[in-house]
DRENFI-102968 format. One line per 3 residues: number of its first residue (from 0); for each residue x, y, z of C-alpha. Coordinates in steps of 0.05 Angstrom, whole numbers, always signed. Layout:
// residues N
NUM	X:Y:Z | ... .
//
This chain:
// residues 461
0	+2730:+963:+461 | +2766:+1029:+457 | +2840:+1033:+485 .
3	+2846:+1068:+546 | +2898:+1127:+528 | +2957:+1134:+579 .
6	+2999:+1183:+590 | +3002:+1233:+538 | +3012:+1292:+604 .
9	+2939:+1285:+620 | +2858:+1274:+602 | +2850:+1350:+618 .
12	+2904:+1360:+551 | +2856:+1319:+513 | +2800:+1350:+538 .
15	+2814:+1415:+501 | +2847:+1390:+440 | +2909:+1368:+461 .
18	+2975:+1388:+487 | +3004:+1467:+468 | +3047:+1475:+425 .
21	+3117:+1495:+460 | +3128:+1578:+463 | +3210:+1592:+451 .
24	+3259:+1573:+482 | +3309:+1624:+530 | +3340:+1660:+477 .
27	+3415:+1659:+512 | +3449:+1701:+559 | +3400:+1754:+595 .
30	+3389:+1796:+657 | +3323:+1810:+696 | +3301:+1832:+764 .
33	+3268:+1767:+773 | +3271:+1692:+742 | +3218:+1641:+759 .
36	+3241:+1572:+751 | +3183:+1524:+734 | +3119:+1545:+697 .
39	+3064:+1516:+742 | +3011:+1553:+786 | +3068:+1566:+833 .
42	+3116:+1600:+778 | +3050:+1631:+743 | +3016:+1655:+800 .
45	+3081:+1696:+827 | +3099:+1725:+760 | +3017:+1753:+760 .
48	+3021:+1790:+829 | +3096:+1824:+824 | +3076:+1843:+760 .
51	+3012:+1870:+782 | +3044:+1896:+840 | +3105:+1932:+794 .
54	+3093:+1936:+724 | +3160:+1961:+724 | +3194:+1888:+735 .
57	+3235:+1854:+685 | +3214:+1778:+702 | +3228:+1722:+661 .
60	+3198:+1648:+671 | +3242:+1585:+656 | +3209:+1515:+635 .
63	+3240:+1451:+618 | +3177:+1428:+585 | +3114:+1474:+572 .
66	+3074:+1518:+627 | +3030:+1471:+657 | +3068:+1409:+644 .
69	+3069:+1384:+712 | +3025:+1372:+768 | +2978:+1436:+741 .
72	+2957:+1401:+686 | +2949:+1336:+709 | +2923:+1349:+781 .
75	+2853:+1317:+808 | +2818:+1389:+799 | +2805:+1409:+875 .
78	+2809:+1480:+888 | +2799:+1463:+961 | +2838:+1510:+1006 .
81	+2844:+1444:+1041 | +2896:+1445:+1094 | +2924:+1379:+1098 .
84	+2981:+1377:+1136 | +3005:+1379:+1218 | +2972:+1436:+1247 .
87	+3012:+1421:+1316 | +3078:+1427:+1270 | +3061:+1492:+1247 .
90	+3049:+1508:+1323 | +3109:+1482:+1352 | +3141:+1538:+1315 .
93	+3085:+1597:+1326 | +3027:+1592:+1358 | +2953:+1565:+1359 .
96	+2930:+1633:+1325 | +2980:+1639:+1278 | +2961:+1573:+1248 .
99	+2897:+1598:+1254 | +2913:+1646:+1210 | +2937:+1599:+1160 .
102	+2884:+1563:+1156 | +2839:+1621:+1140 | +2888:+1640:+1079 .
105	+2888:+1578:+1044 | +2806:+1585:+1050 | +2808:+1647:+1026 .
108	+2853:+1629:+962 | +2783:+1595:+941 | +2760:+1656:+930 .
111	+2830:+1693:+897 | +2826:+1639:+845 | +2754:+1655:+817 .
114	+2758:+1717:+828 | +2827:+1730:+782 | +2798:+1671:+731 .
117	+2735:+1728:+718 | +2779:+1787:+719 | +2827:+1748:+665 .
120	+2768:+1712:+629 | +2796:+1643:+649 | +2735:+1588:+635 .
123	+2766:+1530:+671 | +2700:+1497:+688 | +2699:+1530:+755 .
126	+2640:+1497:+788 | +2632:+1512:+869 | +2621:+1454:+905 .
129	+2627:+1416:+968 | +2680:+1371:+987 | +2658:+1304:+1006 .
132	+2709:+1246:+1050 | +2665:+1187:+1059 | +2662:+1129:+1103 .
135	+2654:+1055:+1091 | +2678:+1017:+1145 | +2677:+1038:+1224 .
138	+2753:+1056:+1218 | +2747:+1099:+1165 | +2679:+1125:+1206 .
141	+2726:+1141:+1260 | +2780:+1173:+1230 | +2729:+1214:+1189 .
144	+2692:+1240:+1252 | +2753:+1260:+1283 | +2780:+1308:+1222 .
147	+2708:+1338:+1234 | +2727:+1343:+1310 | +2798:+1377:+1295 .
150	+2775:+1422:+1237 | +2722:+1450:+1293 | +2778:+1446:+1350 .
153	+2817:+1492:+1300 | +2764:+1543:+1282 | +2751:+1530:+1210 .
156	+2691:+1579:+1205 | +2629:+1526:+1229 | +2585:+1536:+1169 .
159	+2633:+1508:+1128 | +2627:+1450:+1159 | +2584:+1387:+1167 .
162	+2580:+1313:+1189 | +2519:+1277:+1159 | +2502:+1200:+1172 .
165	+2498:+1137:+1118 | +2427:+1165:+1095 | +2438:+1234:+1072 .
168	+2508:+1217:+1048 | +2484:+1153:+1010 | +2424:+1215:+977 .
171	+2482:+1257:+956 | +2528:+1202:+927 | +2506:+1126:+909 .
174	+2571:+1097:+950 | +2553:+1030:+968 | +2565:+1011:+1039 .
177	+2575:+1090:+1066 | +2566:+1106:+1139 | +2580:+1176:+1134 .
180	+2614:+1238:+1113 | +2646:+1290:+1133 | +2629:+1358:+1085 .
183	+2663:+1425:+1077 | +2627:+1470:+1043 | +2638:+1514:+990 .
186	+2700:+1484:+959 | +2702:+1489:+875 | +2722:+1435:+823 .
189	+2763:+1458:+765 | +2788:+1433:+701 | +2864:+1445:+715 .
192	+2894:+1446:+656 | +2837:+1506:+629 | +2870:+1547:+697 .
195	+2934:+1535:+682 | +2935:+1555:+607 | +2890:+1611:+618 .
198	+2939:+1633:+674 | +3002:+1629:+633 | +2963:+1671:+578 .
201	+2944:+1728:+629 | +3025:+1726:+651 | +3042:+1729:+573 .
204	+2995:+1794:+572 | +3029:+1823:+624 | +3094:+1824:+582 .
207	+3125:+1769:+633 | +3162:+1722:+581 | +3156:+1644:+589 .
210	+3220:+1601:+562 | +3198:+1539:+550 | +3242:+1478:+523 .
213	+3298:+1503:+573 | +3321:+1464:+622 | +3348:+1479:+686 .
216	+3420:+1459:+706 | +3444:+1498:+769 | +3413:+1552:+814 .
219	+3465:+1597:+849 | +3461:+1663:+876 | +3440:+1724:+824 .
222	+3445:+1664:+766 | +3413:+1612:+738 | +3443:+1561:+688 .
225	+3398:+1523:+628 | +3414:+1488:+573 | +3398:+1546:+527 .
228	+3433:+1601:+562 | +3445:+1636:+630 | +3391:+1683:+667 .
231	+3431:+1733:+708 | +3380:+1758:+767 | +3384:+1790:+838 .
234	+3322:+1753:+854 | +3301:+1679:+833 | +3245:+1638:+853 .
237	+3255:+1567:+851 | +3184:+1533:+841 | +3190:+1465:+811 .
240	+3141:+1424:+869 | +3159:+1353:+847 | +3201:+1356:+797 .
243	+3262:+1396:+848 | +3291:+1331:+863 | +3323:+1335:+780 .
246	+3352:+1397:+800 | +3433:+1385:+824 | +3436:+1394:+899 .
249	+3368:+1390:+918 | +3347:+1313:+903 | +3340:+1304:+985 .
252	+3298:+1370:+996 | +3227:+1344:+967 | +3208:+1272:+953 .
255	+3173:+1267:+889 | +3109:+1220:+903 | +3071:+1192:+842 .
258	+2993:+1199:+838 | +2952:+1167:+782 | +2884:+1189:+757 .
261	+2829:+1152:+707 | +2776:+1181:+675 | +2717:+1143:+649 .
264	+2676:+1157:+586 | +2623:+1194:+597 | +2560:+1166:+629 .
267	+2486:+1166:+613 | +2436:+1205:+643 | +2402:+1138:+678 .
270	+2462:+1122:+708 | +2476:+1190:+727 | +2401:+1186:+765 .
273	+2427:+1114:+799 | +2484:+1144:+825 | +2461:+1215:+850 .
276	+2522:+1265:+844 | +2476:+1318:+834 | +2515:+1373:+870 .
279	+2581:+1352:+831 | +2612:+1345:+901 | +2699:+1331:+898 .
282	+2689:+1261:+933 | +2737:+1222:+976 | +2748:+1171:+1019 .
285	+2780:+1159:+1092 | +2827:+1098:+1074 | +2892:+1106:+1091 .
288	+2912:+1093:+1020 | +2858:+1144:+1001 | +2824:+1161:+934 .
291	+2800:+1231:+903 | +2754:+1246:+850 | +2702:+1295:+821 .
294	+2645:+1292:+769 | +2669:+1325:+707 | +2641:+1384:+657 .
297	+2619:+1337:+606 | +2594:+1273:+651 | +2655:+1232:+665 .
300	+2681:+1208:+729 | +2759:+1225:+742 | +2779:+1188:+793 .
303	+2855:+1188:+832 | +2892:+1153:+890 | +2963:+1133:+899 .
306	+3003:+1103:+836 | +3075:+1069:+844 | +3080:+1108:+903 .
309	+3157:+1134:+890 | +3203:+1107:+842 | +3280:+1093:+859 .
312	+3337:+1151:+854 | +3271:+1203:+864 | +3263:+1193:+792 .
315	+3200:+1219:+753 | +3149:+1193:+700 | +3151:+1202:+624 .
318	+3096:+1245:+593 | +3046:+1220:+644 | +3061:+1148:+635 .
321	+3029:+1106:+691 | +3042:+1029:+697 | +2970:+974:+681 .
324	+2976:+956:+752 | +2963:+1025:+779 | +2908:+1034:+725 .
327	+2868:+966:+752 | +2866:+994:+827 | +2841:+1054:+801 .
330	+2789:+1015:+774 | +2779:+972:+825 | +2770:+1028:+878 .
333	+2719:+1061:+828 | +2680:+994:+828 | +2685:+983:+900 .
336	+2654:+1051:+913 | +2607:+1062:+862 | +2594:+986:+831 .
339	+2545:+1014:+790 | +2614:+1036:+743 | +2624:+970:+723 .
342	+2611:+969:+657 | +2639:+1036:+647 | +2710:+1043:+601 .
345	+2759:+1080:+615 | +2779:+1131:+564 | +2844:+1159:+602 .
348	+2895:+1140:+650 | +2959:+1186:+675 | +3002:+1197:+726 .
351	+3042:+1269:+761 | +3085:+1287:+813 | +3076:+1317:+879 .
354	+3130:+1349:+917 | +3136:+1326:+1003 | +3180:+1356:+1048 .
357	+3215:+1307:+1104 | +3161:+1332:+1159 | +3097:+1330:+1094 .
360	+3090:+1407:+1113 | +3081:+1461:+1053 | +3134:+1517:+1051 .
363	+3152:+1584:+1027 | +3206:+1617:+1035 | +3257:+1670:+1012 .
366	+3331:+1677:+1025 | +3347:+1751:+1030 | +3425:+1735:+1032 .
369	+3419:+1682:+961 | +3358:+1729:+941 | +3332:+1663:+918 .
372	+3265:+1647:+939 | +3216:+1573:+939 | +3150:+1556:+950 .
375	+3125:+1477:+947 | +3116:+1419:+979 | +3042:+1422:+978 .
378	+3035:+1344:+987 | +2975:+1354:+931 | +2936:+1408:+955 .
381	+2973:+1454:+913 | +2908:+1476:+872 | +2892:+1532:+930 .
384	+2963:+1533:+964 | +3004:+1551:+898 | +2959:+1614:+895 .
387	+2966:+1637:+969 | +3052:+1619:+954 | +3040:+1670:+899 .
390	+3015:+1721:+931 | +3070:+1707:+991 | +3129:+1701:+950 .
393	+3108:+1774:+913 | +3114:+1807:+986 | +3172:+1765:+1004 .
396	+3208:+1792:+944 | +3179:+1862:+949 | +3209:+1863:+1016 .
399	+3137:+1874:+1054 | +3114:+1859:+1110 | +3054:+1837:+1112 .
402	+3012:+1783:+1150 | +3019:+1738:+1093 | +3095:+1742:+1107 .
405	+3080:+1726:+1176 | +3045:+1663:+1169 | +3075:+1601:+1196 .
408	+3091:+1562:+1138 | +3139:+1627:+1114 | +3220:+1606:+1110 .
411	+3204:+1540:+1146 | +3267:+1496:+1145 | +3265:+1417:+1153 .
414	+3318:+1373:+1148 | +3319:+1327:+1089 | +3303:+1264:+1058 .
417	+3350:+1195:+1077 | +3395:+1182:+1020 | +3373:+1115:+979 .
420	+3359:+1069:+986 | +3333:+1085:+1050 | +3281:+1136:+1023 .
423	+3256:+1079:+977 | +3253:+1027:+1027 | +3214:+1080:+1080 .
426	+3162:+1100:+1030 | +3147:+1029:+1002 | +3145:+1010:+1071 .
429	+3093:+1060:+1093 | +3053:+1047:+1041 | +3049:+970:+1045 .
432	+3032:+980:+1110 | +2980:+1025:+1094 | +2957:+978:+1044 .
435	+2955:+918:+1099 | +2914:+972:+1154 | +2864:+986:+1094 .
438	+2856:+914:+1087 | +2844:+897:+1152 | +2792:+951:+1170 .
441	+2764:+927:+1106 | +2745:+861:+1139 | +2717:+879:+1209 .
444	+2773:+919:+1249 | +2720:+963:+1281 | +2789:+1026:+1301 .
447	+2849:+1044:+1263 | +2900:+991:+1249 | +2962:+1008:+1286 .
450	+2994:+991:+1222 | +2980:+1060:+1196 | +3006:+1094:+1263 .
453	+3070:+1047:+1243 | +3071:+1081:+1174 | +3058:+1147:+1189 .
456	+3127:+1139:+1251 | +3164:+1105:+1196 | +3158:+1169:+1148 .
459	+3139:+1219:+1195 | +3078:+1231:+1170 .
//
């Protein structure tokens, strides 16, 4: 049987021929208006709408690796404007409305992405879809009715919305033992490392140069220090997600967490008809130690969860590198879901990092006094929220103000991370726990395992 394939930065790499080849390095000592550090969606997306919004910037992009090297190339492929994290945090420090607000914008940066992937002729195997958490246990039936409950207690527009029971959700998707789901419509599924090539070629066009194979050793007020030279700016925009931990002085700010995908070979059109998929829904479940997948272009099945959750001194993978371990509870979760993968292989396996904040809640920000700027933190819904950031660090840095720069997520502060190994002991912690609650709703625990409520206190999750 074939060798699965792990690392190598990801499946979607493979998936269109392999890795880039690396554009050239910082060339030494320069000034702009603007540097970008990090060449993700974040760094990408910001460089696209100041230039659009004034052609007349000199902006340059810095990248240790290649654009697209990190999480927005390896990412699970949700473009789901999902908004994951503590609405009543966001509150405490506005108001009911203006999260409200929020909520509505990272929707709405569905619809930005497509839009600007036509405009730029970007095929990233944008396919709209619904997103699907599903039940298999009473716990998980629960917890899933309840996100239902508070997306509808929080005005996410109704039609977007939908609870279905075990019959219509076992139509849609094959999942053995489901009780139900909860749906939000009109989502899309992407192939992310298509968006995030095709976005670094429509920043190239605008004259926006990318540095690649230049890394990063200090940002400081109007300067910022690589290996290959100094970028003298007034303005700099620091959007490295998971990988800002490797930057000096900030290894508390965001924890990097690990997350692992595998992506079978692709199956046959009779098992395709066993298992339903039809609408190519991005499917997940409501374990606490939860999973994430979608139905790929070409018939495969990627599916992600939770790898070596975080690795000692905040350090980060090699190239994608994931451990056997993680790569057999992928498995297993696929098989426990949808047994009817059992005889599938699996082609690829990798791993990427997400950036989390001490209170798990996305920021953006900018610093008029530093004139240095950030955006990050998504804790993996950066798909949508990287383009929103975008669009909110432009008017942040163009001075505006606009209700984007109003929203509540805009200069939020947190304190930081526990120096080790406390930070290694807390995550490990929550997650064994998590682990343990899993397994005990698993065999009968008809609630949620206070476990979990021990986790999430133990983190502040």
């Amino acid at each position: 049987m074939q060798a699965t394939t792990n690392g190598n930065v990801s499946f979607w790499y493979a998936d269109i021929g392999g890795v880039p080849a690396y554009r050239p390095p910082l060339p030494g000592e320069i000034e702009a208006d603007v540097c970008i550090v990090g060449a993700g969606y974040t760094g990408l997306w910001t460089a696209y709408y100041l230039k659009k919004a004034d052609p007349s910037l000199r902006i340059v992009i810095v990248e240790k690796e290649f654009a697209g090297f990190g999480a927005s190339g390896r990412n699970g492929g949700w473009l789901s404007g999902g908004f994951g994290w503590s609405r009543e945090k966001y509150a405490k420090s506005s108001s009911r409305g203006a999260v409200i607000d929020m909520q509505r914008a990272m929707l709405g940066a569905i619809e930005e992405v497509i839009a600007v992937a036509e405009a730029e002729g970007i095929d990233a195997d944008i396919r709209r879809v619904d997103n699907i958490t599903v039940a298999t246990n009473v716990a998980q039936l629960e917890r899933a009715k309840a996100e239902y409950e508070e997306a509808r207690h929080w005005e996410v527009p109704e039609e977007r919305l939908a609870f279905i029971g075990a019959e219509e959700a076992r139509a849609r998707i094959a999942i053995k033992d489901v009780l139900g789901a909860f749906v939000v419509r009109n989502v899309a599924r992407v192939q992310p490392a298509k968006l995030v090539q095709g976005l670094a070629a429509a920043v190239s066009r605008l004259d926006v140069p990318i540095y690649e194979q230049t890394q990063v050793l200090a940002i400081e007020k109007g300067k910022v220090t690589t290996d290959r030279g100094v970028v003298r700016a007034e303005k700099i925009i620091r959007a490295t997600e998971g990988f800002t931990a490797g930057i000096p002085g900030h290894e508390r700010l965001w924890l990097p967490l690990n997350s692992a995908i595998v992506v079978t070979e692709p199956l046959p059109e009779s098992l395709w008809k066993e298992i339903g998929w039809a609408g190519y829904e991005v499917l997940g479940d409501a374990a606490h130690a939860y999973c994430y997948a979608q139905r790929t272009r070409e018939g495969r099945i990627a599916m992600g969860g939770r790898g070596v959750p975080y690795r000692f001194g905040s350090r980060t993978d090699v190239r994608g590198r994931t451990q056997q371990a993680t790569i057999d509870k992928l498995h297993e979760i696929l098989i426990r879901l949808l047994p009817q993968t059992r005889d599938l292989r699996l082609d690829h396996a990798w791993c990427g990092t997400l950036g989390v904040p001490r209170d798990w809640c996305t920021t953006s920000g900018f610093d008029r006094e530093s004139g240095i700027g950030w955006a990050g933190g998504y804790v993996g819904l950066g798909v949508s929220s990287s383009n929103l950031a975008g669009r909110t660090l432009r008017d942040l840095v163009l001075g505006r103000d606009t209700e984007l720069t109003r929203l509540p997520w805009v200069n939020r502060t947190v304190k930081k991370w526990e120096p080790e190994p406390l930070r290694w002991l807390g995550v490990h912690s929550m997650y064994q726990l998590y682990r343990m609650a899993d397994q005990r709703e698993a065999n009968g625990l008809g609630r949620t395992s206070r476990l979990a409520a021990l986790a999430d206190r133990l983190t502040g999750h």
